[in-house]
Every structure is written in C-alpha cells, then in structure tokens.
VOPAGU-2260 file (C-alpha; in pm, 1 decimal, decimal comma):
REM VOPAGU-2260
SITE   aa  ch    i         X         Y         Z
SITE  UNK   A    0    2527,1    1633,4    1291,2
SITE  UNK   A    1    2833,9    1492,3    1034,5
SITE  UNK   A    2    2696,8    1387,0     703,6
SITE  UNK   A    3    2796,1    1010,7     771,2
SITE  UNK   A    4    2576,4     994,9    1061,5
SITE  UNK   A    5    2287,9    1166,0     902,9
SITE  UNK   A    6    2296,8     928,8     659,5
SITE  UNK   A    7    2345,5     653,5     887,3
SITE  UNK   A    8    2007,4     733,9    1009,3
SITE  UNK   A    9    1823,9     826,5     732,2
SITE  UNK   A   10    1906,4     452,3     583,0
SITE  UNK   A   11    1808,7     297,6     942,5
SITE  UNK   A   12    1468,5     446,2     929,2
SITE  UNK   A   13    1441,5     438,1     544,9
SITE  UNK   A   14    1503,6      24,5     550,5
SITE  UNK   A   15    1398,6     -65,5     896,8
SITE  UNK   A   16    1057,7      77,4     942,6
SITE  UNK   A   17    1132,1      52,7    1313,9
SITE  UNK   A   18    1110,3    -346,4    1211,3
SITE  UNK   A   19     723,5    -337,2    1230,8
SITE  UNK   A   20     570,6    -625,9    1280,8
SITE  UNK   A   21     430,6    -683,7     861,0
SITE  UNK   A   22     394,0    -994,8     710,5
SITE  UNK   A   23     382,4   -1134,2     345,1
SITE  UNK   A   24      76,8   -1273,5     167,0
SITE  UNK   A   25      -3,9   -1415,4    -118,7
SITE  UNK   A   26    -301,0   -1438,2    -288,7
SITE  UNK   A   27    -432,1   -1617,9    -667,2
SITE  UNK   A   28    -525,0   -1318,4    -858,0
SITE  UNK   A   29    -745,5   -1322,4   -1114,2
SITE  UNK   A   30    -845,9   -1015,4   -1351,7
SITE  UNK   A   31   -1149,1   -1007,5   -1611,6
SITE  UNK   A   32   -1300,4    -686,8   -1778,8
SITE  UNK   A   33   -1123,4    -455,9   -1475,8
SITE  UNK   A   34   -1257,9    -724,1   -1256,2
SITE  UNK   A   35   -1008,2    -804,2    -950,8
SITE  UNK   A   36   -1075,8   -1102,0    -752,3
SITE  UNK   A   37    -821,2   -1237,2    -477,5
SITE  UNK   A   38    -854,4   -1626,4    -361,1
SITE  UNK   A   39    -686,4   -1848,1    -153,9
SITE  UNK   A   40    -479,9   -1585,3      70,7
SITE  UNK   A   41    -175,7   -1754,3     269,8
SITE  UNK   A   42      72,7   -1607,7     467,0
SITE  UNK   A   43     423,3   -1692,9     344,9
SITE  UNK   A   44     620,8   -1559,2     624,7
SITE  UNK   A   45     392,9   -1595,2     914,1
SITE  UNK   A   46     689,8   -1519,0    1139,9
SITE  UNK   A   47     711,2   -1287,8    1425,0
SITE  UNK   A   48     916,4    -927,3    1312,2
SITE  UNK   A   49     938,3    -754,1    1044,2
SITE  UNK   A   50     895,7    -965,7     672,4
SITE  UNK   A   51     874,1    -704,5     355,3
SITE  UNK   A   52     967,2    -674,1      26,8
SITE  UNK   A   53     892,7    -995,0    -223,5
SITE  UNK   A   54     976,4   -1014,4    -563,0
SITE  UNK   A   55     902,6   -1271,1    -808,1
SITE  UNK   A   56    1191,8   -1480,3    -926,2
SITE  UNK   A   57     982,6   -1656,2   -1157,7
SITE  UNK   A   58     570,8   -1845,6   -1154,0
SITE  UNK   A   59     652,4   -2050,6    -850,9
SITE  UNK   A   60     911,8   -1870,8    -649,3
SITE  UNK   A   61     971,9   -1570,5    -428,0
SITE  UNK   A   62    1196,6   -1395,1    -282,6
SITE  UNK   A   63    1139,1   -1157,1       2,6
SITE  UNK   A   64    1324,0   -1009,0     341,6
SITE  UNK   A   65    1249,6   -1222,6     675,0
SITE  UNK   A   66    1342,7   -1152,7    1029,4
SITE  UNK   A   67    1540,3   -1446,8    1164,8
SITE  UNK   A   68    1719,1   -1451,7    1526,8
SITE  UNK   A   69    1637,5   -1078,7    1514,0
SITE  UNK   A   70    1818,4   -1000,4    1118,8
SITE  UNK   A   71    1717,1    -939,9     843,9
SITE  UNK   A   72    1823,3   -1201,0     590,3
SITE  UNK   A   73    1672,7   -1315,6     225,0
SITE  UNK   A   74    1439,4   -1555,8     242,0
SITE  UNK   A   75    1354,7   -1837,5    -110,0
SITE  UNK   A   76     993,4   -1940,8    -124,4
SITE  UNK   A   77     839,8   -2203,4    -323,1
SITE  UNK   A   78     515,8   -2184,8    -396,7
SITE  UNK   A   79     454,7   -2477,9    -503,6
SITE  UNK   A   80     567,3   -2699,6    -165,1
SITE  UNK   A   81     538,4   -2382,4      78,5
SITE  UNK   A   82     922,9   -2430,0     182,8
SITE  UNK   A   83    1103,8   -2153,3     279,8
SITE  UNK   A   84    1502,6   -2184,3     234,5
SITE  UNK   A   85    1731,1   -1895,3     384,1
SITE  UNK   A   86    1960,2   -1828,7     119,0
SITE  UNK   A   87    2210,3   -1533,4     324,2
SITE  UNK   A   88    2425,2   -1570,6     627,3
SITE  UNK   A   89    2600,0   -1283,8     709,1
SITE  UNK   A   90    2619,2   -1054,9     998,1
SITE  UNK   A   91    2457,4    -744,2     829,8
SITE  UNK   A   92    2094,6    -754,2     715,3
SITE  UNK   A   93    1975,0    -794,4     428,8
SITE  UNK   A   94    1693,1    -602,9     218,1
SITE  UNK   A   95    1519,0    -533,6     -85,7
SITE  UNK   A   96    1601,1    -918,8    -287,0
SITE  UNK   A   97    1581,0    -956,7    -636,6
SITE  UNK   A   98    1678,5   -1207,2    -907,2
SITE  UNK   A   99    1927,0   -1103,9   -1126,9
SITE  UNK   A  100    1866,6   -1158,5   -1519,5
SITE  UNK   A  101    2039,9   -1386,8   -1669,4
SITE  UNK   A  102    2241,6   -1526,0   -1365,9
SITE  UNK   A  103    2180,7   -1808,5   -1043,9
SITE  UNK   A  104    2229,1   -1519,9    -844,8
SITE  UNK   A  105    2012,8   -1226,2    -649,4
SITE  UNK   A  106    2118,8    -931,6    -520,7
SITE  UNK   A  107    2029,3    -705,4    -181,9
SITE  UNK   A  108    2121,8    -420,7      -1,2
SITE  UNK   A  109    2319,1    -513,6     276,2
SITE  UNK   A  110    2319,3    -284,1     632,5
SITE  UNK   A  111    2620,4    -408,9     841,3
SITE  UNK   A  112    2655,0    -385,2    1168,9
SITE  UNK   A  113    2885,9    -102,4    1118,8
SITE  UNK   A  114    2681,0     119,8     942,7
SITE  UNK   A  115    2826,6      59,2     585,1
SITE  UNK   A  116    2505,8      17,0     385,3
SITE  UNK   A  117    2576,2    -153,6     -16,5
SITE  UNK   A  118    2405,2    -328,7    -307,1
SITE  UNK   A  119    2535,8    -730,3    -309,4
SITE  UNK   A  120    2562,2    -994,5    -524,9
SITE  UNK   A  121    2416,6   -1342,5    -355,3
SITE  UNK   A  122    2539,1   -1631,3    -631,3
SITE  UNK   A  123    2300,5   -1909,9    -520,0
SITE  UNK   A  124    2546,2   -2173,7    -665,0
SITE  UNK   A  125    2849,8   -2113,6    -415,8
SITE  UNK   A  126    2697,6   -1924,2    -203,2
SITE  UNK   A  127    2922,8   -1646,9    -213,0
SITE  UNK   A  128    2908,8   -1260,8    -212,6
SITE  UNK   A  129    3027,4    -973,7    -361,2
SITE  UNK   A  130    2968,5    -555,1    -357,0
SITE  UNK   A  131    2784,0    -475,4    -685,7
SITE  UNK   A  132    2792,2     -51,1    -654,0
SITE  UNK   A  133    3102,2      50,0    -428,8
SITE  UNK   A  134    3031,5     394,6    -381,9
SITE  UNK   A  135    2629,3     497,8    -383,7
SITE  UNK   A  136    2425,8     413,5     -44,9
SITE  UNK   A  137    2166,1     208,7    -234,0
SITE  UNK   A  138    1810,7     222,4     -73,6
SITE  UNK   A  139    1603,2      54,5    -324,6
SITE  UNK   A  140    1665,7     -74,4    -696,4
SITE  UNK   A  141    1551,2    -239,2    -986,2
SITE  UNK   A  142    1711,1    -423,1   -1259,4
SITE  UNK   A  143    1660,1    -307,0   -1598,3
SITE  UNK   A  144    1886,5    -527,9   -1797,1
SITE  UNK   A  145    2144,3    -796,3   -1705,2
SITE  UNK   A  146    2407,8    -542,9   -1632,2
SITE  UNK   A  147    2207,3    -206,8   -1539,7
SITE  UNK   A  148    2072,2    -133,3   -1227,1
SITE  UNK   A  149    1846,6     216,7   -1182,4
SITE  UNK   A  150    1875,3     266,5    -804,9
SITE  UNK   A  151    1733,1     503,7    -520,8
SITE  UNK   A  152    2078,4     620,6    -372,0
SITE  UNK   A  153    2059,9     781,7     -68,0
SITE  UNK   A  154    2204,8    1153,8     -72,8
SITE  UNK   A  155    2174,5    1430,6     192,4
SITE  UNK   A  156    1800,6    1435,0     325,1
SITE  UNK   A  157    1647,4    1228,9     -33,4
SITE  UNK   A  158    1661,9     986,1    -251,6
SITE  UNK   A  159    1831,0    1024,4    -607,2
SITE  UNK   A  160    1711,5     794,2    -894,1
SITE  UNK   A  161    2052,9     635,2   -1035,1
SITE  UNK   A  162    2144,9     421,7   -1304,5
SITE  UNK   A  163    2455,0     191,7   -1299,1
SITE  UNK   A  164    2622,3       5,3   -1529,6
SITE  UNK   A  165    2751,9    -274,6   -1338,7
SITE  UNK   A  166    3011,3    -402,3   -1599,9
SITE  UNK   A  167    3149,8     -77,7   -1642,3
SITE  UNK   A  168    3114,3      46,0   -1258,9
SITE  UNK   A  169    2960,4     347,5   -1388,0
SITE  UNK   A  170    2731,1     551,5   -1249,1
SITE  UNK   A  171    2471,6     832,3   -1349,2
SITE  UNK   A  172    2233,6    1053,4   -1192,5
SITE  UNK   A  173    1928,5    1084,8   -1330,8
SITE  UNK   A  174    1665,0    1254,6   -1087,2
SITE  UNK   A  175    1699,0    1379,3    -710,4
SITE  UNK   A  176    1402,7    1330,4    -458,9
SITE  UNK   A  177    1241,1    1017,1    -543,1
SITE  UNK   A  178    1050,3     746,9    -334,9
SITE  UNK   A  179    1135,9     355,0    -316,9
SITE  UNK   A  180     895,9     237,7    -582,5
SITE  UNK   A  181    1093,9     176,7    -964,7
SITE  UNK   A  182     993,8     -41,0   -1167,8
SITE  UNK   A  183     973,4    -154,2   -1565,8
SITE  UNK   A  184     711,7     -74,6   -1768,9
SITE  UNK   A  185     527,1    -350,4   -1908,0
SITE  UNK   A  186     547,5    -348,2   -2320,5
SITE  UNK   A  187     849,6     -49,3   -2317,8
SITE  UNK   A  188    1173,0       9,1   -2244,4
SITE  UNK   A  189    1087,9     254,7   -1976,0
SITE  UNK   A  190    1138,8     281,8   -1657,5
SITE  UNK   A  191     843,6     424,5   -1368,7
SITE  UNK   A  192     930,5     607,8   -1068,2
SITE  UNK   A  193     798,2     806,4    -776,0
SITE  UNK   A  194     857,3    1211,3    -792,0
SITE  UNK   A  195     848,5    1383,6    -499,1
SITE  UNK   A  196     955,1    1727,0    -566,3
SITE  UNK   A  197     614,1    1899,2    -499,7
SITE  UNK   A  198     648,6    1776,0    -155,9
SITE  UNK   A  199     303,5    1653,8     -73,3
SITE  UNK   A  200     211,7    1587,0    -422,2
SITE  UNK   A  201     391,4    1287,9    -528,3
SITE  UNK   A  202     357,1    1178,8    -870,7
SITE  UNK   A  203     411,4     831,6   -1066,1
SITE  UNK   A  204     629,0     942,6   -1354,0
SITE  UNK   A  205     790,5     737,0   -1664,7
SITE  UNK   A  206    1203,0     815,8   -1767,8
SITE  UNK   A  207    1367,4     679,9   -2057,8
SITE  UNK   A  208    1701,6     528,8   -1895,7
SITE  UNK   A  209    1870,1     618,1   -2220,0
SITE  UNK   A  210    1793,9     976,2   -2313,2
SITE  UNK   A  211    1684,2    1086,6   -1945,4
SITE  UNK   A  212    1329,6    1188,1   -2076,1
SITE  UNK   A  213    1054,7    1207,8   -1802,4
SITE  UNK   A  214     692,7    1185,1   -1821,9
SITE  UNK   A  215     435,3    1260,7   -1605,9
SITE  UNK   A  216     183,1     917,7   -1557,5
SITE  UNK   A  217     -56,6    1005,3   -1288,5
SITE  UNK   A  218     -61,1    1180,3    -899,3
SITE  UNK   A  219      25,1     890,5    -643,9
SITE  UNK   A  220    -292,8     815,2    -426,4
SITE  UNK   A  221    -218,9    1072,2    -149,9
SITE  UNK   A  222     127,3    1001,7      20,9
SITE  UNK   A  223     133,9     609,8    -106,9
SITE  UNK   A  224     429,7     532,1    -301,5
SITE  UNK   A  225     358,2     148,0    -300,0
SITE  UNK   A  226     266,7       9,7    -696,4
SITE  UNK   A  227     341,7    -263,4    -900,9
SITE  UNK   A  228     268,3    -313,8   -1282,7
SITE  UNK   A  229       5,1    -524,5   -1449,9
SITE  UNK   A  230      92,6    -694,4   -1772,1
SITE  UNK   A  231    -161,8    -471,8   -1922,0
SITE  UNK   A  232     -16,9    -139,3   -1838,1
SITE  UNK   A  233    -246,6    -123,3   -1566,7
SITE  UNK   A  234    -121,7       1,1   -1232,8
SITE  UNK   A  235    -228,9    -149,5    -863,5
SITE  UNK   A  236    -151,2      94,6    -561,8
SITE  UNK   A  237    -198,4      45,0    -225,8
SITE  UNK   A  238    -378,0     289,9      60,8
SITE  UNK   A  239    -468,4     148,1     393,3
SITE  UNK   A  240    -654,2    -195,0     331,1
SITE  UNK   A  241    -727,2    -113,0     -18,8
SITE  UNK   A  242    -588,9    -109,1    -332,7
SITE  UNK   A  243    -659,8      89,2    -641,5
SITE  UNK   A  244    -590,1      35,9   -1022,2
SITE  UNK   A  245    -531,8     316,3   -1297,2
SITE  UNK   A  246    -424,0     197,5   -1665,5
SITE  UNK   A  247    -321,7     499,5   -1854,6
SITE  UNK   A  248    -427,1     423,0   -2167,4
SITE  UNK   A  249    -794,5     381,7   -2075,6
SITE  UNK   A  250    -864,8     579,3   -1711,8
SITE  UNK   A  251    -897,2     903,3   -1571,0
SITE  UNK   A  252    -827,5     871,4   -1249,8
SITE  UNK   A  253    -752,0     630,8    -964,5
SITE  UNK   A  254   -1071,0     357,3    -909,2
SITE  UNK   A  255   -1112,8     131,6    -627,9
SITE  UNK   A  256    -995,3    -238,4    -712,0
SITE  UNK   A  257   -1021,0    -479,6    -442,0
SITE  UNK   A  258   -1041,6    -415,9     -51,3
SITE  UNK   A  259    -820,6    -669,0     132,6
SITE  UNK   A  260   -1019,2    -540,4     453,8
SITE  UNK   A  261   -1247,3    -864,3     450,5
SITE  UNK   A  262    -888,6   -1043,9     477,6
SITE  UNK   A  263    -848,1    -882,1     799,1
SITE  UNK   A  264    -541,1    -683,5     617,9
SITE  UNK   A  265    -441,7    -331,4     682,8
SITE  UNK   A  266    -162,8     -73,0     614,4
SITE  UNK   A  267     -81,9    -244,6     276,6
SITE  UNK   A  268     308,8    -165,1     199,0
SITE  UNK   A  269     484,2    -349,9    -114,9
SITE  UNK   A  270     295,8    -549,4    -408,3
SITE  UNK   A  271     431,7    -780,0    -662,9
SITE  UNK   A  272     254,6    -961,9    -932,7
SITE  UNK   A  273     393,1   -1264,2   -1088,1
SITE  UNK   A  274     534,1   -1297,2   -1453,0
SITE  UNK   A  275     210,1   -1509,8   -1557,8
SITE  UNK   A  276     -10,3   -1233,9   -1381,5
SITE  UNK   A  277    -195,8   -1498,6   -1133,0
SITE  UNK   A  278     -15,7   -1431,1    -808,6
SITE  UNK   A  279     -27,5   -1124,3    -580,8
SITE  UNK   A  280     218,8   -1071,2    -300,5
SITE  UNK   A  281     133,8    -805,3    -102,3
SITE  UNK   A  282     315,8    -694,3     236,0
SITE  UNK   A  283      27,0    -597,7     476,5
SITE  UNK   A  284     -29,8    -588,2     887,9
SITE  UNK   A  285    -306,9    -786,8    1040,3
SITE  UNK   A  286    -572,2    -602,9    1151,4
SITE  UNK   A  287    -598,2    -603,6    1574,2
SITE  UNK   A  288    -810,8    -871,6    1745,9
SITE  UNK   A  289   -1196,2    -784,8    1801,1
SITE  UNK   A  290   -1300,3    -534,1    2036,0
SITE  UNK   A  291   -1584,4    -475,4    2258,1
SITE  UNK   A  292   -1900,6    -310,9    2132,4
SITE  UNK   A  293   -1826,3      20,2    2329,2
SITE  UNK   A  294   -1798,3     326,0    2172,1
SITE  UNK   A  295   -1512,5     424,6    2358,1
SITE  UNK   A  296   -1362,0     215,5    2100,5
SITE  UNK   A  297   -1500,2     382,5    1816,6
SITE  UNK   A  298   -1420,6     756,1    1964,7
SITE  UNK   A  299   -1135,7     795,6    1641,5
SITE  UNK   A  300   -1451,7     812,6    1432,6
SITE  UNK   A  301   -1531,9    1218,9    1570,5
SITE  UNK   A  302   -1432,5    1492,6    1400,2
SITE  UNK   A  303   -1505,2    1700,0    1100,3
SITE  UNK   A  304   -1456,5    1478,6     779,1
SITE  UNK   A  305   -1446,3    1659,4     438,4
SITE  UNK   A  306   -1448,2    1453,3      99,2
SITE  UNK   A  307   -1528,2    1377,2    -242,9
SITE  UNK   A  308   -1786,0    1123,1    -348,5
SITE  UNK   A  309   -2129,9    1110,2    -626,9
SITE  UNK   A  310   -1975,9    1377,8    -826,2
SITE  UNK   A  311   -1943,5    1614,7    -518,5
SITE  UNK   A  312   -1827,5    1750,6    -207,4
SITE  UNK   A  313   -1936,6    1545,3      93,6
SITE  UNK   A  314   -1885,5    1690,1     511,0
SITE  UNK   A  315   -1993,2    1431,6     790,8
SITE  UNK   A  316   -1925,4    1603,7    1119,3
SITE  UNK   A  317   -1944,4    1333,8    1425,2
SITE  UNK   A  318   -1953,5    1427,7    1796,0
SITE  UNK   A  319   -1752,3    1253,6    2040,3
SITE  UNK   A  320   -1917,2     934,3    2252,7
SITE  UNK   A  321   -2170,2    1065,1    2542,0
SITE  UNK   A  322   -2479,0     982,2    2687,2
SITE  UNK   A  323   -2458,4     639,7    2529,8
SITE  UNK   A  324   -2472,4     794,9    2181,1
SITE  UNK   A  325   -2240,6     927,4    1889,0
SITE  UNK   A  326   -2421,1    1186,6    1628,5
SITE  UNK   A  327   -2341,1    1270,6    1281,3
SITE  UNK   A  328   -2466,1    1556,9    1002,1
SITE  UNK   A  329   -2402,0    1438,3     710,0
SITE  UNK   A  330   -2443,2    1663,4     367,0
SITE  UNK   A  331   -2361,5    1616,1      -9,9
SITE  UNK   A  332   -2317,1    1946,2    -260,4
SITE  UNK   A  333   -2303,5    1926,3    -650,2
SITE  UNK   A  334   -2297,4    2250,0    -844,3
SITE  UNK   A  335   -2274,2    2423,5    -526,3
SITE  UNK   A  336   -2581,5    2343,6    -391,5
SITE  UNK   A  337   -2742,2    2081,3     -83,2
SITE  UNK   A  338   -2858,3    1757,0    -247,8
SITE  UNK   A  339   -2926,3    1610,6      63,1
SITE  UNK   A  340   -2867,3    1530,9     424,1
SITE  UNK   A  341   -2829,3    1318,1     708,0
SITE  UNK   A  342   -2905,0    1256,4    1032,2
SITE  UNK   A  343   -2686,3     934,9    1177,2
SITE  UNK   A  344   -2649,6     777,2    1512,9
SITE  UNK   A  345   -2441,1     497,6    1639,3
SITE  UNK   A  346   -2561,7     396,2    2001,6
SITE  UNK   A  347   -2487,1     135,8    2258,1
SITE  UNK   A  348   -2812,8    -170,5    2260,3
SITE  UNK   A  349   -2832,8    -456,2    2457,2
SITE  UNK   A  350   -2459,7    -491,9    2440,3
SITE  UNK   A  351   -2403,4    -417,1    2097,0
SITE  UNK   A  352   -2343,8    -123,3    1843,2
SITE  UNK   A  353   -2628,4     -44,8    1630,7
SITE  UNK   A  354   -2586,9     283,0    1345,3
SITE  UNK   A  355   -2938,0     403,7    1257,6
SITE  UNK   A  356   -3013,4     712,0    1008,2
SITE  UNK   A  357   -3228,4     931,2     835,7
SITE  UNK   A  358   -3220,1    1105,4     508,2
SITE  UNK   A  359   -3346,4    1464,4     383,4
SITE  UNK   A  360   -3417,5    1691,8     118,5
SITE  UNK   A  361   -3232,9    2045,9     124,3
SITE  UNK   A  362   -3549,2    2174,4     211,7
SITE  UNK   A  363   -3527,7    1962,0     524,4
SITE  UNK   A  364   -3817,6    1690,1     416,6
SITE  UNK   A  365   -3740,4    1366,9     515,2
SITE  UNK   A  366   -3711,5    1059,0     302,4
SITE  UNK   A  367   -3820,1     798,9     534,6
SITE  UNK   A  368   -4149,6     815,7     739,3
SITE  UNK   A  369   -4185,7     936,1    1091,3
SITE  UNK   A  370   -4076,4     664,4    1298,8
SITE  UNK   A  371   -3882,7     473,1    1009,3
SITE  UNK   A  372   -3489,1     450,6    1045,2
SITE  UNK   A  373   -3211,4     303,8     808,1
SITE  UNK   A  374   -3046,5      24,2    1042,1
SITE  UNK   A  375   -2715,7     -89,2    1013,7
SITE  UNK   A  376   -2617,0    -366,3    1303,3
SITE  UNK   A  377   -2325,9    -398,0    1406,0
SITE  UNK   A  378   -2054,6    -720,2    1247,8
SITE  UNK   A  379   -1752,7    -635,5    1433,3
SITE  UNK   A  380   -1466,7    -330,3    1593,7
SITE  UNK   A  381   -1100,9    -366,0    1577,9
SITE  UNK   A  382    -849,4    -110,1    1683,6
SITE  UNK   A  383    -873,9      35,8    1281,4
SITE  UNK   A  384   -1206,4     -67,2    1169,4
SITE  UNK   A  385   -1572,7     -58,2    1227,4
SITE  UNK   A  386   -1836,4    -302,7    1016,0
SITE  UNK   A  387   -2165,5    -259,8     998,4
SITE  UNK   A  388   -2386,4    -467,6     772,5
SITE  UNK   A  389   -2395,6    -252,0     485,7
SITE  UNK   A  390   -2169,5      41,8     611,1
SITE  UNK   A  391   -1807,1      51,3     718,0
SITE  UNK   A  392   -1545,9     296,3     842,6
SITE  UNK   A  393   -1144,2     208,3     826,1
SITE  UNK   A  394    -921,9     438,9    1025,2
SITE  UNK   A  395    -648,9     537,6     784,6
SITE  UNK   A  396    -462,8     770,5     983,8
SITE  UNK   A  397    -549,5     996,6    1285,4
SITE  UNK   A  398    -633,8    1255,9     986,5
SITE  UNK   A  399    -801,5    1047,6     741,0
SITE  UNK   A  400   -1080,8     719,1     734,7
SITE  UNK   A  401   -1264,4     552,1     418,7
SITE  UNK   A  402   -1629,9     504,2     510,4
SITE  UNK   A  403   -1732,5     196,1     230,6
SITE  UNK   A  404   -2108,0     198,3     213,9
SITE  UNK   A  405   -2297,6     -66,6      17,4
SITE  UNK   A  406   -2594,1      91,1    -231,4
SITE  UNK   A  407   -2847,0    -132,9    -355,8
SITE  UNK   A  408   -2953,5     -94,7    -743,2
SITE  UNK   A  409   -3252,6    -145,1    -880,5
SITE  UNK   A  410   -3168,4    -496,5   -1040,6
SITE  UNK   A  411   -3054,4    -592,9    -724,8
SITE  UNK   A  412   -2694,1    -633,0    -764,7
SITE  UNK   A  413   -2501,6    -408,7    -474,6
SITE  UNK   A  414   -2252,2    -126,1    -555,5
SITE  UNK   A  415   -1986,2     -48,3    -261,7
SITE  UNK   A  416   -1925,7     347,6    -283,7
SITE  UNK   A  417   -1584,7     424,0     -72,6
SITE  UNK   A  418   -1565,6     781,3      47,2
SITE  UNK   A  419   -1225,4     910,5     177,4
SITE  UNK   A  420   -1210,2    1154,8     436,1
SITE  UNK   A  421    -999,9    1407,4     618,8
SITE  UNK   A  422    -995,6    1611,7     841,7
C-alpha cells in the first residue's frame, strides 16, 4: 500500500468514526467541594448521523461538527435561543471547529472529496476560506495563542504533536504518537496531551510549547483519551457512561464524578466546559430502547470478571443463562486473604428479572439467616445496561462492565461503589 493511500485511510477512520450515529448534549454543570451535579440535559444536535466535537466559542455559544445532507459541516449554536446556524458550505467536510483568538473567524480540518485533508480558516464576516497549515495532514488541534496552533499531524501509522506558527508558516515537531485530546492548561502556559508510546498505557502528559519540556500528569483511564480541563486544574475524563475527575494538585488517582447513565447516555466521546465553568458539552450515544426481561438479554453479563474495589482484589465469575437462572461467586481479598463471599442469582419471575444474594464469611458462615436473601428487582435492560434497584451492571466492552452498587451507611445517606471489571 503507497503512503498517500495509507494515509488516506488512516484520516478516514481517524475523523469519521464510521459516522456513528453520536449526538451532542449539553448539560448546566455545577461543582461544590468535588461535588458534580448535571441539570437540565438537552440535546443540541438531535439530528440523525454523526454530530461530535463542540467547543466553546464563548458563555452562550458553540461550535461543533453536524451531519447535514450526509457532510460534515460546522455547525453555530446559541444557547441562549437554541438556534443552530450552519456557518460552512463547501464540498469537503468539515471537523474539529474552533474559534480563533482574537479574530471573527474559526477554523476546521477540512476532508475533500479528493482525499486532500487541511486545517482552514472560516472568517464568519465574508464568509470566506483559506488553508491555515499547507503541508501537515492535521487530525486534531488546539490554539494556543492568536497565531500558534499545536496540532496532531498525521504521519505514517500515528499521530505527531506539532506546533505551528501560523504567521510565519513554520512548523515544529514536538512529540510522535499522540492521541486527539490537546488542550491548555488552566492557570499556565502549558500545554496537555495524550502519550501513547507504551502502547496500552496511555498517559495524560504536560509540554512546555517553548522549551519542549514534558511532564508526566497521570495514566489515562484505560484506553480513554477523551478530557477536558476544569478552571481549577481539575481534569474530567470520560469511560463508557461515566466520567471521572483527577486534580493533580490534590488526588491520587482517578475518582468517579458523575454517571450520565441515569441520562440514558453511553459511550461518552468529547467534553467541553465553558469559559464561566457552568456548561458541559459532552458527545455521547443514546443508550438502546428497553428490552424484555429475558435473560437472553443479559447473557453479556457471563464470564470471569477480575477487579479492584474496597482496597482489594475482587473475582465475580457468572455462568451463562439456563434453567431459568444465571449464578455468580463472588469473592473480595485484602492482604491476600478471603474477606468474604457471595452467592448471587438473577432469575426469570412472573415476567420479570429479579437478582437475589447471599453473603459469607471465609469460613463459609453466612451473613443472612437461612431463608433470608438480599433482593434487588429489576428497573429496566437495554442492549448495554442492566438496573436493578440498588445494583447495576453497564456493558463497557465485550471485555470489560462497571457493576455500580449502592451501600447504605449508617446515617442513612447511600454511597454508590463502581467496580470495573475485565475479563
């Protein structure tokens, strides 16, 4: 295969996405004491195809990339009256929109029809358009001042972190195999990006665009790339349905911030917060219409499950569906030793799911009495989620599932404990 087709490809798929069917949303965000709390969800696009990729132009616009008579062109929202205005017209498609500083203008990458695949100039007074990098296959950027650009370029089989000085039309290369996510860092003058040169481990690192210095931040969330900067130097990343916060100055690790699950959300792609902080777009599928209560449509729940969860290692090993009845064994080990287990069921009643279970010491003595059960009825099924009242399990991937299971304390407030799985 020639270079120029290989690359060809490798921008179709990198931009595209196979044009899944994603929408954009937008939520009123409101943070207090690492308290998230989402409100008044809308979609913005709510248009059949693929919609992806807002950014903020300011409190009470944004701009994102909407599917219209089957291309990809920029789309202008306003908040405030919910009117969308298409603000491109040309025969390639357009991606990835952002304000530039300083100007009436935005720029995009641009995939014609031809292949040829640049970062534009869109000047919203006239109009017109212009190429902004001539000679780098731009697949995502970022503007760090009015005249530099740092860039994912496109380059054999990875992305290479650029930076461009536009009024020069000079280019450097900073750092080779990078994902789509760069962004500025709140209260610096540095720049984040994703690392991916220990393959599987990707990591959020920090580069000074002037001296080239790199720092390491944090490990992604396993293979998510998708992040966006709080005003606070905390950062939101999305997995699944969820999304997750880590500030370095004050955390550890990743924690669980808000689920977007009860918004009927999954495979969460691109975030964007607002200059003022109040407003979250997020690009996110919606989850599948509810299924019957069979188990049949539960059967991606089997398998061996390993994970991490109270300060230890966690296995929950469920059968496949038979005899009108999935099984579980469930056990947790700190300091290498059985805390306890469990016994769990989910069976088919009276047309419904029910999940019952029963805990033990290591020793095999059970917490509950004889014919006493924990009972969890069933709430609903899609194709990627299961609810229970008080447990649930999301389908990540074929390989991996959260189970979210609600604890009660003893001054009755309720703690939701997420485990993630694989298998």
């Amino acid at each position: 295969m020639t270079k120029p087709l290989f690359l060809l490809l490798l921008c179709l798929s990198t931009l595209a996405f196979s044009q899944s069917n994603t929408e954009v949303f937008l939520f009123d965000l409101k943070t207090d004491n690492d308290v998230f709390e989402l409100s008044n969800m809308k979609n913005i696009s709510n248009n059949e195809g693929y919609d992806n990729q807002p950014s903020f132009m300011n409190n009470k616009t944004i701009l994102y990339a909407g599917t219209r008579n089957g291309q990809t062109d920029i789309v202008m929202y306003d908040i405030t009256l919910g009117t969308k205005t298409w603000i491109s017209s040309t025969e390639g498609g357009e991606y990835s929109p952002l304000k530039i500083p300083d100007q009436s203008a935005v720029s995009a990458i641009r995939l014609d029809p031809d292949g040829k695949q640049l970062l534009y100039h869109y000047d919203l007074k006239n109009n017109k358009n212009s190429t902004l990098i001539e000679n780098l296959v731009v697949g995502y950027h970022n503007w760090y001042a009015p005249t530099t650009v740092m860039s994912a370029v496109l380059e054999t089989d990875y992305l290479s972190l650029y930076k461009t000085d536009t009024s020069k039309k000079e280019n450097h290369k900073l750092q080779q195999n990078i994902g789509r996510s760069i962004h500025n860092m709140p209260g610096s003058k540095l720049v984040s990006y994703i690392s991916k040169e220990k393959d599987s481990i990707w990591e959020i690192k920090s580069i000074d665009p002037i001296s080239g210095t790199t720092k390491l931040i944090i490990e992604t969330l396993p293979l998510s790339e998708d992040m966006c900067w709080l005003s606070d130097q905390t950062i939101l990343m999305a997995k699944g349905g969820t999304l997750y916060k880590f500030n370095p100055k004050s955390d550890e690790s990743w924690t669980l911030a808000v689920s977007l699950l009860d918004y009927n959300l999954t495979n969460i792609t691109r975030l964007a917060i607002s200059p003022d902080g109040t407003k979250l777009a997020v690009v996110a599928e919606l989850m599948n219409q509810p299924l019957e209560p069979k188990l049949e449509n539960i059967k991606w729940i089997a398998g061996n499950w390993k994970g991490e969860a109270f300060g230890g290692q966690t296995e929950e090993n469920w059968s496949e569906p038979s005899g009108g009845s999935m099984m579980a064994t469930f056990k947790l080990i700190n300091d290498g030793k059985v805390s306890f287990y469990e016994i769990e069921i989910i069976r088919e009643v009276e047309n419904t799911l029910i999940l019952q279970l029963k805990h033990f010491d290591n020793d095999l003595k059970g917490w509950e009495s004889k014919d006493e059960t924990v009972d969890f009825p069933l709430k609903e099924i899609t194709a990627t989620r299961v609810v229970f009242e008080g447990m649930s399990f999301e389908k990540v991937s074929d390989n991996e599932m959260n189970v979210y299971v609600d604890i009660h304390q003893d001054n009755g407030s309720v703690r939701t404990v997420e485990f993630n799985y694989k298998k």
